[in-house]
HTML snippet that shows the backbone in 3Dmol.js (N, CA, C, O; Angstrom):
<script src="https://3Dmol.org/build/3Dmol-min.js"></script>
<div id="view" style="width:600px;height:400px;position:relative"></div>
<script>
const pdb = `
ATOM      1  N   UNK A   1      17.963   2.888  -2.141  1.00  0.00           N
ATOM      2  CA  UNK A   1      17.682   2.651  -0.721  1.00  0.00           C
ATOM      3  C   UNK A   1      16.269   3.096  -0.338  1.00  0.00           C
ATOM      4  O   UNK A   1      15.790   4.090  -0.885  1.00  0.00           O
ATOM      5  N   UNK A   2      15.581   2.404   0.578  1.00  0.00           N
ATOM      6  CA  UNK A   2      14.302   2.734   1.155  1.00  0.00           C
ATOM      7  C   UNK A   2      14.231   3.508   2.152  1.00  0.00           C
ATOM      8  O   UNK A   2      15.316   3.560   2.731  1.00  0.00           O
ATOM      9  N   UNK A   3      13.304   4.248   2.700  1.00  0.00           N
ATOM     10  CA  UNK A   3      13.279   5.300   3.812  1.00  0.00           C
ATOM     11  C   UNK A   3      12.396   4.861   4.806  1.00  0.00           C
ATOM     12  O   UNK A   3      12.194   5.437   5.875  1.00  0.00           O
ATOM     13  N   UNK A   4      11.783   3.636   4.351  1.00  0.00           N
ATOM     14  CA  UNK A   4      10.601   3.230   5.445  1.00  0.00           C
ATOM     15  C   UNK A   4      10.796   1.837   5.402  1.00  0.00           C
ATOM     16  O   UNK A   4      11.389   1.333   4.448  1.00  0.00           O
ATOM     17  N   UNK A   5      10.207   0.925   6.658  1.00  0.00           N
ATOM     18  CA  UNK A   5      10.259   0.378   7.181  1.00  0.00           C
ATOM     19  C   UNK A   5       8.977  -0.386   7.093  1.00  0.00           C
ATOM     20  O   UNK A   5       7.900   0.211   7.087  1.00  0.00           O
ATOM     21  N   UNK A   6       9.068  -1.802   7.017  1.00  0.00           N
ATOM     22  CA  UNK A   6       7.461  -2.699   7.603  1.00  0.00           C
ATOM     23  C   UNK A   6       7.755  -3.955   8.718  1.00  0.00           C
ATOM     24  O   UNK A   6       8.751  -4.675   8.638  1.00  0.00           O
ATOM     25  N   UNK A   7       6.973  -4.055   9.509  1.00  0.00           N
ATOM     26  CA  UNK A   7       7.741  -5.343  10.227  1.00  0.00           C
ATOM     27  C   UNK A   7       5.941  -6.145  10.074  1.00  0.00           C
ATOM     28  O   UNK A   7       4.981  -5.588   9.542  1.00  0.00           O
ATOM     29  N   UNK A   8       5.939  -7.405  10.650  1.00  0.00           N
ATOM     30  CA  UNK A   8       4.621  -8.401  10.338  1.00  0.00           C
ATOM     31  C   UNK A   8       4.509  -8.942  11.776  1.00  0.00           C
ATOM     32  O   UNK A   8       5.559  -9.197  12.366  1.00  0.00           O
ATOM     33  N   UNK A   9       3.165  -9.168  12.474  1.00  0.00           N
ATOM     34  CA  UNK A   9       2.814  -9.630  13.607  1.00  0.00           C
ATOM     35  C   UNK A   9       2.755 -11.181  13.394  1.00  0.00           C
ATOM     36  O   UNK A   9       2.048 -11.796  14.193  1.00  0.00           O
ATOM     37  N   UNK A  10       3.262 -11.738  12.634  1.00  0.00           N
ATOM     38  CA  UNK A  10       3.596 -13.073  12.430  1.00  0.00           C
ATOM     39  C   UNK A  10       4.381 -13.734  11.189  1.00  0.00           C
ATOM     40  O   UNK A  10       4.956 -12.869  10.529  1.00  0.00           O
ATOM     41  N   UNK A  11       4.510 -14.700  10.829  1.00  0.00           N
ATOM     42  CA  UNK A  11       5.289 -15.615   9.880  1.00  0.00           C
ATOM     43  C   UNK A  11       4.879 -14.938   8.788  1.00  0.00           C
ATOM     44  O   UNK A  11       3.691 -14.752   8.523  1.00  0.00           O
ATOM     45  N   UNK A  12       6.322 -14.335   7.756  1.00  0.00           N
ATOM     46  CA  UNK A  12       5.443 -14.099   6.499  1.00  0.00           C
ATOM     47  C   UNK A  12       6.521 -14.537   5.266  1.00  0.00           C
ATOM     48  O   UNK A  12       7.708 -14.826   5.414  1.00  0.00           O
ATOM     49  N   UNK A  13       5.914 -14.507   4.278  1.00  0.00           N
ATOM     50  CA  UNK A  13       7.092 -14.469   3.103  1.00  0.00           C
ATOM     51  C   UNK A  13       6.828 -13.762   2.342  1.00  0.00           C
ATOM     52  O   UNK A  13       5.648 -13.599   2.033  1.00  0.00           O
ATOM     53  N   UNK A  14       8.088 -12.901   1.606  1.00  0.00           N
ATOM     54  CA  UNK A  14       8.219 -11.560   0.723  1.00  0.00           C
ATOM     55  C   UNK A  14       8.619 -12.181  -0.364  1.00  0.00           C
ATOM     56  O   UNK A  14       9.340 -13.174  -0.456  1.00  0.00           O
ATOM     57  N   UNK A  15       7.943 -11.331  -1.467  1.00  0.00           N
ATOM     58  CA  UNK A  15       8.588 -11.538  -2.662  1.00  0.00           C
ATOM     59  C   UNK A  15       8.579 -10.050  -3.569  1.00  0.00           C
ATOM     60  O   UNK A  15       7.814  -9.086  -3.555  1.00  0.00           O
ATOM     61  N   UNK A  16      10.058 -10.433  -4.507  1.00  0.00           N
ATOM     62  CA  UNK A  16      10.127  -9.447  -4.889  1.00  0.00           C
ATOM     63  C   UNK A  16       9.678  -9.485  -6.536  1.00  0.00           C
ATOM     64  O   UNK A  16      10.181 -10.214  -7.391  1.00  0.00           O
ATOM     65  N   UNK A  17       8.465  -8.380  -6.756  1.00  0.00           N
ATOM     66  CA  UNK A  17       8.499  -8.416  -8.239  1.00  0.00           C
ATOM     67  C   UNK A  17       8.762  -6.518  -9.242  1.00  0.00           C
ATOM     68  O   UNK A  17       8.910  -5.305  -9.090  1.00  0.00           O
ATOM     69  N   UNK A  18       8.671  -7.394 -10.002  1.00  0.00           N
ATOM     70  CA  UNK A  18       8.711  -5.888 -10.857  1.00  0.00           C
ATOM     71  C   UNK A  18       7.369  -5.620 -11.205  1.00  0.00           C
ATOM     72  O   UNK A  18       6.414  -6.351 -11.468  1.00  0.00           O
ATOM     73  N   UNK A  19       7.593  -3.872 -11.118  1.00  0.00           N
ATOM     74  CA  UNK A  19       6.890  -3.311 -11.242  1.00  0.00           C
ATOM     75  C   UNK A  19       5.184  -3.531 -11.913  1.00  0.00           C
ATOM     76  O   UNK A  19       4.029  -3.315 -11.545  1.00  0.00           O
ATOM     77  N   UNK A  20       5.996  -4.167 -13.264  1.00  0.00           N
ATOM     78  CA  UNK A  20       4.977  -4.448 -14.614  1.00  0.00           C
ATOM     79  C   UNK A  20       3.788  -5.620 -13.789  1.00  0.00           C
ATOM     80  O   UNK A  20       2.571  -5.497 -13.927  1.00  0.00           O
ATOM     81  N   UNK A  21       4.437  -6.723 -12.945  1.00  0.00           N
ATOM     82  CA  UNK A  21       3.831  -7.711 -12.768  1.00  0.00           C
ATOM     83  C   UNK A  21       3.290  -7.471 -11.600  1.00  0.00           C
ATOM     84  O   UNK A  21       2.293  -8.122 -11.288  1.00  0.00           O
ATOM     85  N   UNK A  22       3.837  -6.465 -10.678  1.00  0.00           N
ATOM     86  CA  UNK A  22       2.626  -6.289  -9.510  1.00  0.00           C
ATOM     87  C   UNK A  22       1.330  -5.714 -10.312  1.00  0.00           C
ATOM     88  O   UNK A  22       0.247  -6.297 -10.253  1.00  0.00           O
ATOM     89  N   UNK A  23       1.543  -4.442 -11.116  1.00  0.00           N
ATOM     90  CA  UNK A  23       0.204  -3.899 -11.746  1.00  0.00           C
ATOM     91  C   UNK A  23      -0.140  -4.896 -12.354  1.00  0.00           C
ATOM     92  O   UNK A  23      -1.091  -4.548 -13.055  1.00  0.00           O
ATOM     93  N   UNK A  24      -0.024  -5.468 -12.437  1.00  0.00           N
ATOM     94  CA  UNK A  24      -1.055  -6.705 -13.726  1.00  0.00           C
ATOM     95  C   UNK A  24      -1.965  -7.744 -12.327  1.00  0.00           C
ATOM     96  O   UNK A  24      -3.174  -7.912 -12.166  1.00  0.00           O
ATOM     97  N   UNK A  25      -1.041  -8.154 -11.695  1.00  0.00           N
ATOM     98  CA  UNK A  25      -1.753  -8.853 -10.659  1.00  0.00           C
ATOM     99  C   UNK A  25      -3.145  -7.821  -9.825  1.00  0.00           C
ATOM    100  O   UNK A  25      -4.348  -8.079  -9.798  1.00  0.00           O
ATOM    101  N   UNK A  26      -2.465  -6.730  -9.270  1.00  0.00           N
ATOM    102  CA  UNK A  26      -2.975  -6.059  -8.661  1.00  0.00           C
ATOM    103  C   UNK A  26      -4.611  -5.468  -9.318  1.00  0.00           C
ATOM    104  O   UNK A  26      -5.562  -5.079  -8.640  1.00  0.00           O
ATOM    105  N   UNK A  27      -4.539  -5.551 -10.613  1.00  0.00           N
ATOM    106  CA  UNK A  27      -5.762  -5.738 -11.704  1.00  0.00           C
ATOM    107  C   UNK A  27      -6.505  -6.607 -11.148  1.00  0.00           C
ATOM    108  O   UNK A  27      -7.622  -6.113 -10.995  1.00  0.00           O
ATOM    109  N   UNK A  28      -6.454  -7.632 -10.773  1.00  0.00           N
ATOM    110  CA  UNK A  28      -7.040  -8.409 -10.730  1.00  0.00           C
ATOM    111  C   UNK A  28      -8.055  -8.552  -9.351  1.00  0.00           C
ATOM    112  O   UNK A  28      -8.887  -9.423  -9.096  1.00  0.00           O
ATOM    113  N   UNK A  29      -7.605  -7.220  -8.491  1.00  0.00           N
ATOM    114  CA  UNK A  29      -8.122  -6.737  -7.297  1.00  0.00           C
ATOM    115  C   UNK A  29      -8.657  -5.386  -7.626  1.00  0.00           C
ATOM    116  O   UNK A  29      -7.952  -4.490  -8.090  1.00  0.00           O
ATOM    117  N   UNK A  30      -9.937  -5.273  -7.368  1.00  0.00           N
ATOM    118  CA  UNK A  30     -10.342  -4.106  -8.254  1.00  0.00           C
ATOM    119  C   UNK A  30     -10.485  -2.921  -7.058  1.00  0.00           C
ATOM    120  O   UNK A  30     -10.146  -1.776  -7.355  1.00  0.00           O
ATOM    121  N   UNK A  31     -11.000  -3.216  -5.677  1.00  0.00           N
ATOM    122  CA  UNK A  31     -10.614  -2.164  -4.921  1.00  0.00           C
ATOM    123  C   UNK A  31      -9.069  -1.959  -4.500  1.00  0.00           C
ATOM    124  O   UNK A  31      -8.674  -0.804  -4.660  1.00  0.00           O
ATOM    125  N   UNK A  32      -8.420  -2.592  -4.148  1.00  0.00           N
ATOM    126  CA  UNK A  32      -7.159  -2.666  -4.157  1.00  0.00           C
ATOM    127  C   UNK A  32      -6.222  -1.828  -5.286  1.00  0.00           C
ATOM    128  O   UNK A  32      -5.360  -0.982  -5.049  1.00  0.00           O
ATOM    129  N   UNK A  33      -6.654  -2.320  -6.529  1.00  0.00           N
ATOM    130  CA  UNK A  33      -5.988  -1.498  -7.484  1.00  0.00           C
ATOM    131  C   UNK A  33      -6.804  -0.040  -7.802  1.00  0.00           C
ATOM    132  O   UNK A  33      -6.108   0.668  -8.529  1.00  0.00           O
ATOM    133  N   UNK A  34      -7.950   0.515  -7.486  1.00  0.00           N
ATOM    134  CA  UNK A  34      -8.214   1.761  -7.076  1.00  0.00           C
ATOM    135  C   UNK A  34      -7.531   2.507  -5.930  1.00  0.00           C
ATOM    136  O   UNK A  34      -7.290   3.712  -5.869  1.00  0.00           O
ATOM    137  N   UNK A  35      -7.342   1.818  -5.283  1.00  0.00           N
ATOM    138  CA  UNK A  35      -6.831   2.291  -3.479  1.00  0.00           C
ATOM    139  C   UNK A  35      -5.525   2.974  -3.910  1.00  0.00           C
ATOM    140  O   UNK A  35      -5.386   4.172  -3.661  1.00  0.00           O
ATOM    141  N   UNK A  36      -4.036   1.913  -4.885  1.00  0.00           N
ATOM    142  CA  UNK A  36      -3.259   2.015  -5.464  1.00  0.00           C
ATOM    143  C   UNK A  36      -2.716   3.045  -6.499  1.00  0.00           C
ATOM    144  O   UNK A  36      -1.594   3.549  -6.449  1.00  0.00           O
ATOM    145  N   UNK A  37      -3.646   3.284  -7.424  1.00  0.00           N
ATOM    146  CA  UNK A  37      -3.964   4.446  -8.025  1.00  0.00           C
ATOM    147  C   UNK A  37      -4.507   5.669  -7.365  1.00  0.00           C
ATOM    148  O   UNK A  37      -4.273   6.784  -7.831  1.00  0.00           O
ATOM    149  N   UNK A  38      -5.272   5.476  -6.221  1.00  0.00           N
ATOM    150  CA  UNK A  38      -5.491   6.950  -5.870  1.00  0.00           C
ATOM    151  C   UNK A  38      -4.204   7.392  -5.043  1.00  0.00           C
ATOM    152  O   UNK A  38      -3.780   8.545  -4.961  1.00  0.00           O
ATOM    153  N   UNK A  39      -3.724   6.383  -4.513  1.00  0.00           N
ATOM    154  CA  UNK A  39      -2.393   6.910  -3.136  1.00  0.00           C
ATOM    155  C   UNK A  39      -1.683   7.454  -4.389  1.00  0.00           C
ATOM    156  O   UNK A  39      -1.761   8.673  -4.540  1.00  0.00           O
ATOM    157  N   UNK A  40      -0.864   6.605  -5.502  1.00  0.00           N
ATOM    158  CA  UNK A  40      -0.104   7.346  -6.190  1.00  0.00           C
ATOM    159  C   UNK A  40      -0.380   8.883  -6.875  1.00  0.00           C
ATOM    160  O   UNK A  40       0.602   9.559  -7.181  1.00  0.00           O
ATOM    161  N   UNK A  41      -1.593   9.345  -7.077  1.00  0.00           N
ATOM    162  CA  UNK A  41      -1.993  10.031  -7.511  1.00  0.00           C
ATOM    163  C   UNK A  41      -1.790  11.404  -6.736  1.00  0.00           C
ATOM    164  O   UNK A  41      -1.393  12.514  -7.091  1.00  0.00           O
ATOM    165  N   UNK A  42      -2.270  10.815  -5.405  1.00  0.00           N
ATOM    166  CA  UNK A  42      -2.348  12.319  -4.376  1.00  0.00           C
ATOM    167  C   UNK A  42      -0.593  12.202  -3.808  1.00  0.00           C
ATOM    168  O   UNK A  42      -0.173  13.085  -3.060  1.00  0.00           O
ATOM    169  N   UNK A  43       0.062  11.383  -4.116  1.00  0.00           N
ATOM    170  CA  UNK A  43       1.645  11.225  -3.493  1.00  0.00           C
ATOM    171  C   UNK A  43       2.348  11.794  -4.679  1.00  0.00           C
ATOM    172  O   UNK A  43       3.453  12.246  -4.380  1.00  0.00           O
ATOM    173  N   UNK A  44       1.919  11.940  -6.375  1.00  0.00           N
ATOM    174  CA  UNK A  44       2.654  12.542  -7.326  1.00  0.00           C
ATOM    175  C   UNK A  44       2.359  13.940  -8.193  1.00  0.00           C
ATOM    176  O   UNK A  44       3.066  14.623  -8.934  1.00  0.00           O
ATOM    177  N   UNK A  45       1.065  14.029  -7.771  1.00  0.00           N
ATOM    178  CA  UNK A  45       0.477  15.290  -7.986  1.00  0.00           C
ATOM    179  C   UNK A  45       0.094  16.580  -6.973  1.00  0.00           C
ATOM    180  O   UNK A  45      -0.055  17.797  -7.079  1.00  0.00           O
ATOM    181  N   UNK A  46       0.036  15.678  -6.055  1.00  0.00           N
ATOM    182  CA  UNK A  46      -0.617  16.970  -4.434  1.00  0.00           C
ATOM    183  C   UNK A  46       0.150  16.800  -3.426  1.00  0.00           C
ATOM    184  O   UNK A  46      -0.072  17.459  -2.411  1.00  0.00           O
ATOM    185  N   UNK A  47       1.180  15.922  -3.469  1.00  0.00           N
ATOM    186  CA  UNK A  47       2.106  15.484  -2.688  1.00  0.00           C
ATOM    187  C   UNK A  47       1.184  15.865  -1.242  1.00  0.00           C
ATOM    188  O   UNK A  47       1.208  16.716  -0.352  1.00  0.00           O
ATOM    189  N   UNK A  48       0.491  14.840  -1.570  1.00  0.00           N
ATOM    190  CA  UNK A  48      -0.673  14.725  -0.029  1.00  0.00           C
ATOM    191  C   UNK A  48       0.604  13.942   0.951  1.00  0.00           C
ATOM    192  O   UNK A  48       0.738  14.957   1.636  1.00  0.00           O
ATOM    193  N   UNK A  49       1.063  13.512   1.224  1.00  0.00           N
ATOM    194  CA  UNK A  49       1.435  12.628   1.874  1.00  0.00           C
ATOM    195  C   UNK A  49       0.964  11.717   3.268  1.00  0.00           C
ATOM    196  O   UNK A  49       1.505  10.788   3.868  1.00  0.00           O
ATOM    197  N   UNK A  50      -0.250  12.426   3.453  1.00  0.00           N
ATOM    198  CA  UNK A  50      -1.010  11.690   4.886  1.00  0.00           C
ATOM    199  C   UNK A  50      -1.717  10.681   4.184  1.00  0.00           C
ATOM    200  O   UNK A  50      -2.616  10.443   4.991  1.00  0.00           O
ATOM    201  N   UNK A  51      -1.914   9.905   3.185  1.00  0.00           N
ATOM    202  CA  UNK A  51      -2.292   9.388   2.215  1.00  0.00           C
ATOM    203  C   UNK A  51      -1.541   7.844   2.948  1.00  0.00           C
ATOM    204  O   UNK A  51      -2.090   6.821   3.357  1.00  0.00           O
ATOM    205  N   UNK A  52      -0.469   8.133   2.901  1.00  0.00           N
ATOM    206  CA  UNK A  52       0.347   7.172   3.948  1.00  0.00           C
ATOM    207  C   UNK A  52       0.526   7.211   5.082  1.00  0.00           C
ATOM    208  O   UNK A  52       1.443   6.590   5.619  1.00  0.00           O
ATOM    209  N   UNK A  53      -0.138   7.800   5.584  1.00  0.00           N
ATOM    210  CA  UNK A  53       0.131   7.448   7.568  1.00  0.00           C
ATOM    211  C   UNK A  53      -0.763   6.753   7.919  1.00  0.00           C
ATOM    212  O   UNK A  53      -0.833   6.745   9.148  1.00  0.00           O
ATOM    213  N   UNK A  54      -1.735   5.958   7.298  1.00  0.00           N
ATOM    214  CA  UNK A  54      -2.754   5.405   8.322  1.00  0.00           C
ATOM    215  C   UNK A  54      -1.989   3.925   8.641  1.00  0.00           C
ATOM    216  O   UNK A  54      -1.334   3.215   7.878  1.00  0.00           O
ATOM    217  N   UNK A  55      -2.208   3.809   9.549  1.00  0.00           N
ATOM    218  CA  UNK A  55      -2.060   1.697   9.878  1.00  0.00           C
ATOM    219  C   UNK A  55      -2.970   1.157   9.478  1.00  0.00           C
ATOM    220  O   UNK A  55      -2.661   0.381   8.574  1.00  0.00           O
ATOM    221  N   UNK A  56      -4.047   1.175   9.716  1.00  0.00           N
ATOM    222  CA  UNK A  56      -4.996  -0.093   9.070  1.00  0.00           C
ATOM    223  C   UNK A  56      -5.595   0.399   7.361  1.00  0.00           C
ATOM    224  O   UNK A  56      -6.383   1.345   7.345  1.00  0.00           O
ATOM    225  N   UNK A  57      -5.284  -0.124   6.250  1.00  0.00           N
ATOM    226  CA  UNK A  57      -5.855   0.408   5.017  1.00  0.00           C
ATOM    227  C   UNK A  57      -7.217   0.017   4.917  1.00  0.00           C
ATOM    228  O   UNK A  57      -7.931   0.394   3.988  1.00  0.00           O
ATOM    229  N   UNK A  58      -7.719  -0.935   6.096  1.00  0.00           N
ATOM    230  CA  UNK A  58      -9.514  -1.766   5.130  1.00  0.00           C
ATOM    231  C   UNK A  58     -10.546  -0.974   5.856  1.00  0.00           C
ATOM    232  O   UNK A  58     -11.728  -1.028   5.514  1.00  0.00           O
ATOM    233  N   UNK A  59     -10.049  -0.089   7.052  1.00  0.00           N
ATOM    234  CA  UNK A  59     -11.473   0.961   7.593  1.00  0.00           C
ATOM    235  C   UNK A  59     -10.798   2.283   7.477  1.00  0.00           C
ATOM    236  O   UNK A  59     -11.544   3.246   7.301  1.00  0.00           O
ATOM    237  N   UNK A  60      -9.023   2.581   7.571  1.00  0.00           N
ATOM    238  CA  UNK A  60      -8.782   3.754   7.319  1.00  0.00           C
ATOM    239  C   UNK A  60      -8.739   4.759   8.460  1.00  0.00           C
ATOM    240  O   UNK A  60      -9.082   5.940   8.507  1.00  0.00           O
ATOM    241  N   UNK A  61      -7.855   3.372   9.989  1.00  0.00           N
ATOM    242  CA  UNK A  61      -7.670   3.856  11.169  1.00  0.00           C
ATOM    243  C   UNK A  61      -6.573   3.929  11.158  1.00  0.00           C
ATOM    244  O   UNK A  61      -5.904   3.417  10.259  1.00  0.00           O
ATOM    245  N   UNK A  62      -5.844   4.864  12.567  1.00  0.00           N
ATOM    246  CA  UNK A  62      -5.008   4.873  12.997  1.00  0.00           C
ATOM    247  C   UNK A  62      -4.589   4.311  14.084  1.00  0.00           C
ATOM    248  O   UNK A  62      -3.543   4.569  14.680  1.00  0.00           O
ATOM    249  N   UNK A  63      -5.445   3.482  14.383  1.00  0.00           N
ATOM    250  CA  UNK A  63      -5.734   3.017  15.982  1.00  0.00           C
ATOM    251  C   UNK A  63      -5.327   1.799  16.210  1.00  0.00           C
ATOM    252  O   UNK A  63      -5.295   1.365  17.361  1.00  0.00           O
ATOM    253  N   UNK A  64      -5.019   1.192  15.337  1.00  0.00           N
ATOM    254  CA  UNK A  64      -4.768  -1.000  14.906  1.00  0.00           C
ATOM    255  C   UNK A  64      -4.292  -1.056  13.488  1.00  0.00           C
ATOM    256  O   UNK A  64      -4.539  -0.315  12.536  1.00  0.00           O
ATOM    257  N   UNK A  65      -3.320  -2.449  13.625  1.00  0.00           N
ATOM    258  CA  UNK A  65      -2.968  -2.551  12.701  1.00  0.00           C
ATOM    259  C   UNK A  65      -4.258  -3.249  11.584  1.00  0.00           C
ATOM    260  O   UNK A  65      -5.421  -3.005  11.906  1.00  0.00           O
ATOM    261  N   UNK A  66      -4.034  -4.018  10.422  1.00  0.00           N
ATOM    262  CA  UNK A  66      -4.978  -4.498   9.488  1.00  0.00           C
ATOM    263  C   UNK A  66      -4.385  -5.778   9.849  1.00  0.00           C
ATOM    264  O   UNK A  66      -3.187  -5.806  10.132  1.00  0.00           O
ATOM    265  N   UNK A  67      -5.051  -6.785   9.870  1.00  0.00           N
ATOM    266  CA  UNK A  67      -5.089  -8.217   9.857  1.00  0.00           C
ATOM    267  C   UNK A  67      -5.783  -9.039   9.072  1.00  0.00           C
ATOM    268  O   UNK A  67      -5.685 -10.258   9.214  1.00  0.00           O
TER     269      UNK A  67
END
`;
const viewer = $3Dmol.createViewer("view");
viewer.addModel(pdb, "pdb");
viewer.setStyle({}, {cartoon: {color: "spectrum"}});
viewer.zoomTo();
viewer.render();
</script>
C-alpha cells in the first residue's frame, strides 16, 4: 500500500512499470536521473525527508505546482 497521494491539473495517463525499466528509461534523462539518485540517496541514507516536500521539482518551489 502507498502513503501518498498525486492528483493532475488535467487529462493524464499512468502507466505502470517495473522498477528495472523505469531506471533504464530514466537514463536516458540525464538531469532527471541525477535528481532521482540524489532524492534516493538523502531518503536512504540521511533520511532527509524534505527532499520530498517541494511542489514544483524544475526551480525547487513551494509556491506552484510544475507544469
Amino acid at each position: 500500500p502507498r502513503l501518498a497521494s498525486a492528483s493532475s491539473v488535467s487529462y493524464s495517463r499512468l502507466y505502470k512499470l517495473k522498477r528495472e525499466v523505469f531506471i533504464e528509461f530514466l537514463g536516458s534523462f540525464q538531469d532527471d536521473f541525477e535528481k532521482y539518485w540524489m532524492m534516493r540517496d538523502k531518503l536512504l541514507y540521511s533520511n532527509e525527508f524534505k527532499v520530498i516536500d517541494r511542489i514544483c521539482w524544475n526551480c525547487e518551489s513551494n509556491s506552484h505546482y510544475a507544469t
